[in-house]
C-alpha positions in Angstrom: -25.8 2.0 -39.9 -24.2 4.5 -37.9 -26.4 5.7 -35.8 -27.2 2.2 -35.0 -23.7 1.5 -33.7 -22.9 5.1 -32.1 -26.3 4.1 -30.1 -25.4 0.2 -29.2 -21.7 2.1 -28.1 -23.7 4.7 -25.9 -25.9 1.8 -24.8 -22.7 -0.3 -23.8 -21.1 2.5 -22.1 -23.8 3.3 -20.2 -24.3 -0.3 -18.8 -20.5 -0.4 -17.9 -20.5 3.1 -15.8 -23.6 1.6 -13.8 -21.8 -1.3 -12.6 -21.4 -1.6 -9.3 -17.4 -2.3 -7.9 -16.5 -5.7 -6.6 -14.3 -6.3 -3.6 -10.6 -6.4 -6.4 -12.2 -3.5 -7.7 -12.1 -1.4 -4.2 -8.8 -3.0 -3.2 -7.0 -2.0 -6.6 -8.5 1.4 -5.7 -6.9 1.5 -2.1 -3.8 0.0 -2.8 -2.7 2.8 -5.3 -4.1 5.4 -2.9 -3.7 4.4 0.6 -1.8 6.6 2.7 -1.1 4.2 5.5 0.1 1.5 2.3 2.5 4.4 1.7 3.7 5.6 4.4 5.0 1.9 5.2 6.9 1.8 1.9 8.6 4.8 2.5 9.7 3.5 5.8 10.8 0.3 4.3 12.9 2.6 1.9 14.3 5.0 4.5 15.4 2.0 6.7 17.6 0.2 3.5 19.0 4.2 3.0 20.0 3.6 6.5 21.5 0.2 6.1 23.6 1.8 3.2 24.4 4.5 5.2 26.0 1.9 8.1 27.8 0.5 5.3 29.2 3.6 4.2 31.9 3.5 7.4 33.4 0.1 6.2 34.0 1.2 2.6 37.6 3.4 1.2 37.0 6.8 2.3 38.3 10.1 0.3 38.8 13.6 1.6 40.4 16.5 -0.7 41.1 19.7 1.2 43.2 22.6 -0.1 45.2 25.5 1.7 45.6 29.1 0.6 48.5 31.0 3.2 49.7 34.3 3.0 53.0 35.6 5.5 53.0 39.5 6.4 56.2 39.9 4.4 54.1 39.6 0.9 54.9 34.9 0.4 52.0 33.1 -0.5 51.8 29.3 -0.9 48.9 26.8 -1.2 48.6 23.5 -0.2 46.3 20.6 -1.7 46.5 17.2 0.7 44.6 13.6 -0.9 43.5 11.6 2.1 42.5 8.3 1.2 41.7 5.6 3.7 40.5 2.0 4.5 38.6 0.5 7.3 40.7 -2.9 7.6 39.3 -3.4 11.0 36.2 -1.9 12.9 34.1 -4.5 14.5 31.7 -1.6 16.2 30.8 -0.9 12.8 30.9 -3.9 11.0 28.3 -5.2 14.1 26.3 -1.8 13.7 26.2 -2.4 10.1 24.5 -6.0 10.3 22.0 -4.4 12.7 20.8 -1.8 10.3 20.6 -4.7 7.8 18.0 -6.9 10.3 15.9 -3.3 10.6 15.8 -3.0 7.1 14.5 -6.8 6.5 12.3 -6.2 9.8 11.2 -3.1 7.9 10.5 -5.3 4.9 8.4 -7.6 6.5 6.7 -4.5 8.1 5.8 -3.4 4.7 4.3 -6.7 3.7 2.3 -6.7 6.7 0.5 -3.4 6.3 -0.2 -4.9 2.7 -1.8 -7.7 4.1 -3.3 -5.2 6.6 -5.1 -2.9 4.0 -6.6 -6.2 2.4 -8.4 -6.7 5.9 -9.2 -2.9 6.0 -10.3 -2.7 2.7 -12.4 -6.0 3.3 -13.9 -4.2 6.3 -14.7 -0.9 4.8 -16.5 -2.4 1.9 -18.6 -5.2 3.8 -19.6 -2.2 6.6 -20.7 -0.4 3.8 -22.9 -3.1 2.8 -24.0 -3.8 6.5 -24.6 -0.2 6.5 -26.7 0.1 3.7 -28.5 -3.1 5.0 -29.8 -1.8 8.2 -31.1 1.2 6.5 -33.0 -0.4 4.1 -34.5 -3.0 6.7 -34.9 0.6 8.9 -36.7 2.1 6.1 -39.1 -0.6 5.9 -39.6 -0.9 9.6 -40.4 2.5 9.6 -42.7 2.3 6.9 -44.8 -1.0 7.8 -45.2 1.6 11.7 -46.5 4.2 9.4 -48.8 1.7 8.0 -50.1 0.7 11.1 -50.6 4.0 12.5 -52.8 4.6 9.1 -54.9 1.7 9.9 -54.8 2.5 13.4 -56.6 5.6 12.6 -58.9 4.2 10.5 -60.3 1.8 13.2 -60.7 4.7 15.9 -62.2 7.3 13.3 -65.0 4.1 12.7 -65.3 3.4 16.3 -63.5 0.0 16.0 -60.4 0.6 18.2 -59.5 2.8 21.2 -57.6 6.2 20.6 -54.3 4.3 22.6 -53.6 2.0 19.5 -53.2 4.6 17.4 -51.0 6.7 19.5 -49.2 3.3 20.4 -48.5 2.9 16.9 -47.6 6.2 16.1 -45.0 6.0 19.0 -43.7 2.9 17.2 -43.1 4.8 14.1 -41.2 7.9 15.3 -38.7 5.7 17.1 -38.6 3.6 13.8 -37.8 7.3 12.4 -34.5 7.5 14.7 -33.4 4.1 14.0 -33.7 5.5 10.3 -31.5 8.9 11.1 -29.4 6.8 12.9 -28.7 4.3 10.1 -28.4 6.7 7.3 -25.5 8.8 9.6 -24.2 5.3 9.6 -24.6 4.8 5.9 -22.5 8.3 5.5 -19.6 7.4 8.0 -19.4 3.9 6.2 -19.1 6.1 2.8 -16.4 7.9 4.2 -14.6 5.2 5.9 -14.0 3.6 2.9 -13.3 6.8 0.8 -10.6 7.3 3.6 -8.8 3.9 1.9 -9.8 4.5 -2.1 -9.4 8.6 -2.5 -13.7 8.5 -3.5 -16.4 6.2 -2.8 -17.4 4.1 -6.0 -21.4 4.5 -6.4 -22.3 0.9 -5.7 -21.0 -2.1 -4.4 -21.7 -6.0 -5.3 -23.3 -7.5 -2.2 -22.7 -11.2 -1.2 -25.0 -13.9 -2.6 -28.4 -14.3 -1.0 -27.4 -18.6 -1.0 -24.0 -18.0 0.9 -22.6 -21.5 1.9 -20.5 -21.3 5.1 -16.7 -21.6 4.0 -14.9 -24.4 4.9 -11.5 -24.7 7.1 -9.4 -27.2 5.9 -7.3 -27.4 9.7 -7.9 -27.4 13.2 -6.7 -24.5 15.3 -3.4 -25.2 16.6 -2.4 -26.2 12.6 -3.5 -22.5 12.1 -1.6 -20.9 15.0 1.7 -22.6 14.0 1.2 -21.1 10.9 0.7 -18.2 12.1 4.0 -18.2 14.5 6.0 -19.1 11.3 4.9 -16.9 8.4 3.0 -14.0 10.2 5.1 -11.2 9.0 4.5 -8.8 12.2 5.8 -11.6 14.1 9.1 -11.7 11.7 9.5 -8.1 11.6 9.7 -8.5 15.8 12.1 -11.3 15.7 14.3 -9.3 13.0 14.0 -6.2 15.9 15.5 -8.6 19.0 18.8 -9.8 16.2 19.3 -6.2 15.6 19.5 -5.2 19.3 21.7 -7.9 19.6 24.0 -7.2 17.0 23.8 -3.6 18.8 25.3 -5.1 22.2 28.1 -6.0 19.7 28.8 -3.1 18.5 28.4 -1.2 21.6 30.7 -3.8 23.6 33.2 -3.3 20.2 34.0 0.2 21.3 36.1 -1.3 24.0 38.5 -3.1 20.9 40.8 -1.2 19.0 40.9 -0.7 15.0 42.7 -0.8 12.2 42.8 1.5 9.2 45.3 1.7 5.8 45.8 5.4 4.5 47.9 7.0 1.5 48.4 10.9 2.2 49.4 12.8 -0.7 50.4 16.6 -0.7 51.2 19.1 -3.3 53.0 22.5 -2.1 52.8 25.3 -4.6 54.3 28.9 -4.5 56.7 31.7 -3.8 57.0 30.8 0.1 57.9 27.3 -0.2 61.2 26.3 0.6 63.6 25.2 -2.1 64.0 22.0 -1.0 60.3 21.4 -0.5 59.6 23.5 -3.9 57.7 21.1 -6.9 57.6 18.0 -4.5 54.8 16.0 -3.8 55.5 13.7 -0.9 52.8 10.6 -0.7 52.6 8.6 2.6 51.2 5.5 3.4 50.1 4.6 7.0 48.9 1.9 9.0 47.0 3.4 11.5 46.0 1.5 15.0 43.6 3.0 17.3 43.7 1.8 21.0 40.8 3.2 22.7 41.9 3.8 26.5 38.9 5.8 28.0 35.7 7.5 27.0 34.1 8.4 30.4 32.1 5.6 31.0 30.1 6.4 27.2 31.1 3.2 26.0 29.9 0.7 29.1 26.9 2.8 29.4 25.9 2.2 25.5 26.2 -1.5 25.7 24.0 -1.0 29.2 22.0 0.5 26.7 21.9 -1.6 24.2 20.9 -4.8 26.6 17.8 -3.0 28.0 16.4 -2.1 24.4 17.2 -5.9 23.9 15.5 -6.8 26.9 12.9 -4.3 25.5 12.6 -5.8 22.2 12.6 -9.6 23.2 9.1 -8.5 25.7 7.5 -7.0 22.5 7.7 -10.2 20.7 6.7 -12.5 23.4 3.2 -10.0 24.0 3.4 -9.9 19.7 3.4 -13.6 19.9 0.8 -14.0 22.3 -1.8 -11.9 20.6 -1.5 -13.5 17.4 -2.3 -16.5 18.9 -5.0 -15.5 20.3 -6.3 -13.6 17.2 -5.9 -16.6 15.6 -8.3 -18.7 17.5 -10.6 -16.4 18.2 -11.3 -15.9 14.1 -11.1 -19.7 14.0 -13.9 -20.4 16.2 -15.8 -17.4 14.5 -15.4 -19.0 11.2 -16.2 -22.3 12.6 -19.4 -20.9 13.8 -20.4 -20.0 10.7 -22.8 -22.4 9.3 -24.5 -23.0 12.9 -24.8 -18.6 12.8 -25.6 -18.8 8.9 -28.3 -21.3 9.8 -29.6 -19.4 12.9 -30.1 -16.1 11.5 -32.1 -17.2 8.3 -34.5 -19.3 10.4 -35.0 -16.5 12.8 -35.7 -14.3 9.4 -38.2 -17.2 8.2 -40.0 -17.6 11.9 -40.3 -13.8 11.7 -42.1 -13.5 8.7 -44.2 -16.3 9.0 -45.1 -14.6 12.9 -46.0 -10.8 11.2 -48.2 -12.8 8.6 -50.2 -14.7 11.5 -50.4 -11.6 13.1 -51.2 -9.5 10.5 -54.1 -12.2 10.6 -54.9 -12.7 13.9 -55.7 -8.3 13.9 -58.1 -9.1 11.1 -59.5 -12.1 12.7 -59.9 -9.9 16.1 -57.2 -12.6 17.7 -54.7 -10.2 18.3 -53.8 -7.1 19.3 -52.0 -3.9 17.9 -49.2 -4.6 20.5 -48.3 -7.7 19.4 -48.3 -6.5 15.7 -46.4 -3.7 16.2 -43.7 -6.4 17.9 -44.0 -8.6 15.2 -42.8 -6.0 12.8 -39.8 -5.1 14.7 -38.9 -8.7 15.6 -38.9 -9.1 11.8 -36.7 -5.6 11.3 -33.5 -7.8 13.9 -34.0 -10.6 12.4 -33.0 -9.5 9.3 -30.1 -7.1 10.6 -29.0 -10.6 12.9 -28.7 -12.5 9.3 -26.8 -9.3 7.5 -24.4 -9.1 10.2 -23.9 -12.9 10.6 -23.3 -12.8 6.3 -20.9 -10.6 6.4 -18.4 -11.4 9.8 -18.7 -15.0 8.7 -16.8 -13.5 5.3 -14.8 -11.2 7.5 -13.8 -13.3 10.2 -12.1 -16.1 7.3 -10.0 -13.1 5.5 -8.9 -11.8 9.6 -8.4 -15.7 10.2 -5.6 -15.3 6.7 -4.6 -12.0 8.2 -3.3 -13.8 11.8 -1.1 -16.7 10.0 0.0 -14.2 7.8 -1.3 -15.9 4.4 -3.9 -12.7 3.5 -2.8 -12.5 0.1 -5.0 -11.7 -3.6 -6.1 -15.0 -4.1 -7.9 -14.9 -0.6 -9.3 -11.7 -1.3 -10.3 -13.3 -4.6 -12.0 -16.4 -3.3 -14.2 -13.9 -1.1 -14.7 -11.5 -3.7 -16.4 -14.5 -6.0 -18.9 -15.0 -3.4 -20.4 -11.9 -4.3 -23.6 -11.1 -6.2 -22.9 -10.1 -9.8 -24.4 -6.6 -10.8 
């Protein structure tokens, strides 16, 4: 009996390893090893180190600094001084605090952007992989249905049935078929490494869509969609968070103008032979309540809140063009999804006319009723037809997760609800 199982294991085993990936399985892949994915997180973290930092200046502060003196006459005495001190009052850096807090969260959002982001990516790298793969094979056959032709083609001329210009009309038909073949398999390659560039290594296969692929619905109209959009798209957030940080920047910068107020305790320990009796074993302590009037700084502190208002300015510009282009984004993947069925529809009638036209044809050169020319067409009407439908398959698919992507809703379960309209291999 146990060869028997050892062989149903290795049999199991086998069957697992030659199963080809599925959308999750890519993205799982791409979001452990995703550079860009990365490199957003550790911005989100450096910008809440920051934040911390800004809130460093508010909190008790505590310096320790110790003295060693010597006189030319041989004394020597040390001194060890305790500073300890409390902000009571600062607005500049209370205000500067509270804008390092809105980058953070703007940093935040950031982060879940680019999440949403690499979905999209991901999405794109796998299904131009398919489309890739697609084209080649339909390039394949189109190049091998020429090379048929140019066979027959010879046949006919070697028996005296056709002229010597249908074969070399033929053949001419099959070497540009054999570019369009180069071409796709450098495409397949570059696809390859496209989506390697997200993963870390390309998985051998992938699951295609379903040959019956229904056009998705869309449960709202367009401007539901881009209000959506203006509300939870987190790009957008991240940009609104920027203009109340450059605000609460004009606050601090117009702050420097106010005074502050700090509490201290100072306490100092003298310590050897050149100390003065009087001073010798004491350890005076005082405590201050220090006011700080700021008079004049050059012009530094009017020019930072100048500053600070064009950055503002600055900011407030950047959302407005951030706005506008989600908007757009948003109805332009709308319609493209809305599309859908009619291009769904289109594309696998054009296939169906196509193959029913190379069949007459195919025919009509036996019958005597057509010519080598319009064969040779047929075949490569037939080879865009096909390409048409792949391309209209997979940007219908695309266009509903970049649709998610613009009102800011691209989470797992969308990449999910795509991923089960796939082909199970």
């Amino acid at each position: 009996m146990k060869p028997v199982k050892l062989l149903l294991l290795a049999v199991l085993c086998t069957t697992t390893a030659a199963r080809a990936d599925d959308l999750l399985q890519v993205w799982a892949q791409a979001r452990a090893a995703d550079p860009l994915l990365r490199q957003a997180a550790a911005l989100s973290g450096a910008q809440e180190a920051a934040a911390r930092e800004a809130r460093g200046a508010l909190l008790p502060q505590w310096q320790l600094q110790r003295n060693e003196l010597r006189e030319t006459g041989g004394s020597r005495w040390n001194t060890t001084t305790s500073s300890l001190s409390q902000t009571l009052v600062d607005l500049a850096a209370l205000r500067e605090w509270d804008a390092s807090r809105s980058q953070a969260s703007a940093q935040q959002a950031r982060l879940a952007a680019a999440e949403q982001q690499a979905r999209l990516r991901v999405a794109d790298a796998y299904f131009g992989l398919l489309s890739a793969q697609a084209q080649l094979a339909t390039a394949r056959a189109n190049e091998e249905a020429f090379a048929r032709q140019v066979s027959e083609a010879d046949t006919r001329f070697k028996a005296g049935l056709s002229a010597q210009v249908e074969a070399d009309q033929s053949r001419a038909y099959r070497e540009l078929a054999r570019t369009g073949t180069l071409a796709a398999e450098a495409a397949v390659a570059d696809a390859r490494e496209a989506l390697a560039e997200l993963t870390g290594g390309t998985p051998p296969s992938l699951q295609p869509l379903r040959r019956a692929l229904a056009a998705q619905p869309l449960p709202d109209d367009a401007e539901a969609w881009a209000g959506r959009a203006e509300a939870a798209n987190p790009a957008l957030r991240a940009l609104q968070l920027d203009v109340q940080a450059s605000e609460q920047r004009i606050s601090s910068a117009r702050a420097g103008h106010l005074p502050t107020l700090s509490l201290g305790l100072d306490t100092q320990r003298l310590r050897g032979d050149g100390i003065p009796p009087l001073d010798a074993g004491r350890t005076p302590t005082q405590v201050a309540l220090r006011l700080t009037v700021p008079l004049f700084a050059g012009g530094a502190t009017a020019a930072a809140a100048d500053r600070a208002g064009f950055q503002r300015d600055a900011a407030r510009e950047q959302l407005e063009a951030g706005r506008r282009a989600v908007l757009r984004e948003v109805r332009a993947e709308h319609l493209a999804v809305g599309q859908g069925a009619a291009l769904l529809q289109a594309t696998q009638a054009a296939v169906e006319a196509a193959e029913r036209a190379l069949e007459s044809t195919r025919t009509g050169m036996t019958l005597g009723t057509r010519s080598t020319t319009d064969l040779l067409l047929a075949i490569q009407t037939l080879a865009g037809a096909q390409n048409a439908q792949t391309q209209a398959r997979h940007r219908h698919v695309l266009a509903l997760l970049a649709l998610h992507l613009a009102a800011g809703s691209l989470g797992d379960a969308e990449l999910a609800a795509v991923n089960a309209l796939l082909e199970n291999r």
